[in-house]
Kinemage of the C-alpha trace (Angstrom):
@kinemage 1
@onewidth
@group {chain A} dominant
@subgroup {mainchain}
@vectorlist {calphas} color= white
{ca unk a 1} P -34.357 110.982 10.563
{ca unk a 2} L -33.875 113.144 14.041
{ca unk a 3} L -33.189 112.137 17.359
{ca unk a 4} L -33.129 114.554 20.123
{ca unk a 5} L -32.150 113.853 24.154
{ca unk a 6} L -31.980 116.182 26.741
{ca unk a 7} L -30.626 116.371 30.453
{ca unk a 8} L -29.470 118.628 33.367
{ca unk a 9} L -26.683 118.635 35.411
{ca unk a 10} L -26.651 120.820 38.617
{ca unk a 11} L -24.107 123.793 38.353
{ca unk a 12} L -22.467 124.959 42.046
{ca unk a 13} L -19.776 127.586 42.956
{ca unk a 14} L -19.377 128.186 39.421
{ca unk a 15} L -18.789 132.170 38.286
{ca unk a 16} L -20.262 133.880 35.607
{ca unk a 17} L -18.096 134.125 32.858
{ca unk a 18} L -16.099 130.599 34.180
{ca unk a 19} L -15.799 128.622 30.582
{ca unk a 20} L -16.555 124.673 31.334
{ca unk a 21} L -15.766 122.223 27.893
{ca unk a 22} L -18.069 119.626 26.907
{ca unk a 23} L -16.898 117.130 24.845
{ca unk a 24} L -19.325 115.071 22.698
{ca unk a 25} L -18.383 111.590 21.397
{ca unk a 26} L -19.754 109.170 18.869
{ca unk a 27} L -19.614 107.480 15.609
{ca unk a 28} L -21.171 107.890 12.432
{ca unk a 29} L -21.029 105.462 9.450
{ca unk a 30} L -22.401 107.549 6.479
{ca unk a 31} L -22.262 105.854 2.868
{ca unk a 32} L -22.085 108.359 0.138
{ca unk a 33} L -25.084 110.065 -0.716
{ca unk a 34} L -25.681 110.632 3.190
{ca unk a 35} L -24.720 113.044 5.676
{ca unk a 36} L -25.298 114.207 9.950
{ca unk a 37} L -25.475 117.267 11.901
{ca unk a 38} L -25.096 117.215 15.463
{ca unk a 39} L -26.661 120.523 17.327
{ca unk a 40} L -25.265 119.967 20.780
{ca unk a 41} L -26.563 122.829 23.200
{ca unk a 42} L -25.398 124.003 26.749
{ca unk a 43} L -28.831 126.437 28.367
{ca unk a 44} L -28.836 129.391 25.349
{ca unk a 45} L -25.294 128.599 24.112
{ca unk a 46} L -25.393 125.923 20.828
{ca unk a 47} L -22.623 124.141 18.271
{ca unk a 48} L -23.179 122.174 15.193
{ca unk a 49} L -21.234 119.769 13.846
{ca unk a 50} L -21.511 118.348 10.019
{ca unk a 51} L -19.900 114.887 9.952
{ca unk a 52} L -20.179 113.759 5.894
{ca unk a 53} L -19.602 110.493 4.511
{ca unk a 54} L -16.031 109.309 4.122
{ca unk a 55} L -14.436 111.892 6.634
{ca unk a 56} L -11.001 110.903 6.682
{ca unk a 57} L -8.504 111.376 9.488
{ca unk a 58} L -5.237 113.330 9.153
{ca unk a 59} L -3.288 110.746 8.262
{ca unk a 60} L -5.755 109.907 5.269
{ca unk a 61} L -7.312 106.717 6.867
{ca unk a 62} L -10.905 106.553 6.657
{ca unk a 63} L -12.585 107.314 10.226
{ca unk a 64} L -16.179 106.940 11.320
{ca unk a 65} L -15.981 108.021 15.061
{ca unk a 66} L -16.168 111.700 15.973
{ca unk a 67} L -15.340 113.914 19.041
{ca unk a 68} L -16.592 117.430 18.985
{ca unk a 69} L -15.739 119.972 21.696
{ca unk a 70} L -18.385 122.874 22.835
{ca unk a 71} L -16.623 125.663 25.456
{ca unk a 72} L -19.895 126.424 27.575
{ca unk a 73} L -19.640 130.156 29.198
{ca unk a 74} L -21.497 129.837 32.506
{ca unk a 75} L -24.207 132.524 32.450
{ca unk a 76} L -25.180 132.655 36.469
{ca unk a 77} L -27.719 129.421 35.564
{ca unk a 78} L -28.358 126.912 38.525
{ca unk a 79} L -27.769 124.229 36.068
{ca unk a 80} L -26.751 123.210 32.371
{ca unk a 81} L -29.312 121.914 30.771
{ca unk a 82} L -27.899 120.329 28.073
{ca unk a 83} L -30.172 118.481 24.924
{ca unk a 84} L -28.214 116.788 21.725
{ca unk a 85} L -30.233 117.075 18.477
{ca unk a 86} L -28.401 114.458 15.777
{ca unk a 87} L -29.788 114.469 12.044
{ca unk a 88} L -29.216 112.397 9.521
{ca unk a 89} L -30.640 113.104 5.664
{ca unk a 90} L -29.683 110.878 2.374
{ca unk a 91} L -30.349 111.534 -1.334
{ca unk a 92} L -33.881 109.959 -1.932
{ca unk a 93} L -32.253 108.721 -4.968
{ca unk a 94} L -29.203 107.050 -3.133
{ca unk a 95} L -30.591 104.545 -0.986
{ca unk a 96} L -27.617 105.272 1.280
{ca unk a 97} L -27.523 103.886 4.677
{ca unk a 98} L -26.793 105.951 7.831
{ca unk a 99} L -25.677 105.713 11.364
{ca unk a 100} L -25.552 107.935 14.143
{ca unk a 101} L -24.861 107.533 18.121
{ca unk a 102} L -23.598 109.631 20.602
{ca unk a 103} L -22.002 107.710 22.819
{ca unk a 104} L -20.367 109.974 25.586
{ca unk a 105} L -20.837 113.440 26.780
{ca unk a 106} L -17.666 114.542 28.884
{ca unk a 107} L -16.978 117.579 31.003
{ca unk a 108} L -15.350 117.817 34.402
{ca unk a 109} L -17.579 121.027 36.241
{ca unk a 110} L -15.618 120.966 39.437
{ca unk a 111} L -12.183 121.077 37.723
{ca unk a 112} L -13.412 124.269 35.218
């Protein structure tokens, strides 16, 4: 299954070259046998992200929500048009159930 959103968000006084970070959060509750991508893209500039089932956090505790950071490298564009492309695939054989949401998209323009 694929789900794809898109938006724009003006860009003023901001130099070529200038690096703004997006940040890109969400959760995804994957059962074995399923997996997500997340193609998060800034004008011509892209990022992918592959979240599998049973990512764990650092301390070894089972996490489902995600944050993924894209550094966008202003090209002299009038605005970011920014679109989010989230996959999700399973083993036919699997019957594994899937979940994906974005839930935020952060960045602070003015500040970068």
């Amino acid at each position: 299954m694929t789900r794809v959103f898109s938006f724009s968000i003006p860009l003023k006084n901001v130099e070529t070259g200038q690096e703004i970070p997006f940040f890109v959060q969400g959760i995804a509750q994957l059962e074995n046998g399923s997996n997500a991508h997340l193609v998060f893209t800034v004008n011509e500039q892209s990022t992918t992200a592959y979240l599998p089932p049973g990512s764990k956090d650092d301390d070894g505790a089972l996490r489902d929500g995600f944050v993924h950071q894209m550094n966008y490298k202003a090209t002299g564009a009038a605005e970011a048009k920014v679109t989010v492309f989230l996959l999700v695939n399973r083993d036919s054989k699997s019957g594994a159930g899937a979940y994906l949401n974005v839930s935020t998209i952060d960045t602070d323009i003015t500040k970068h």
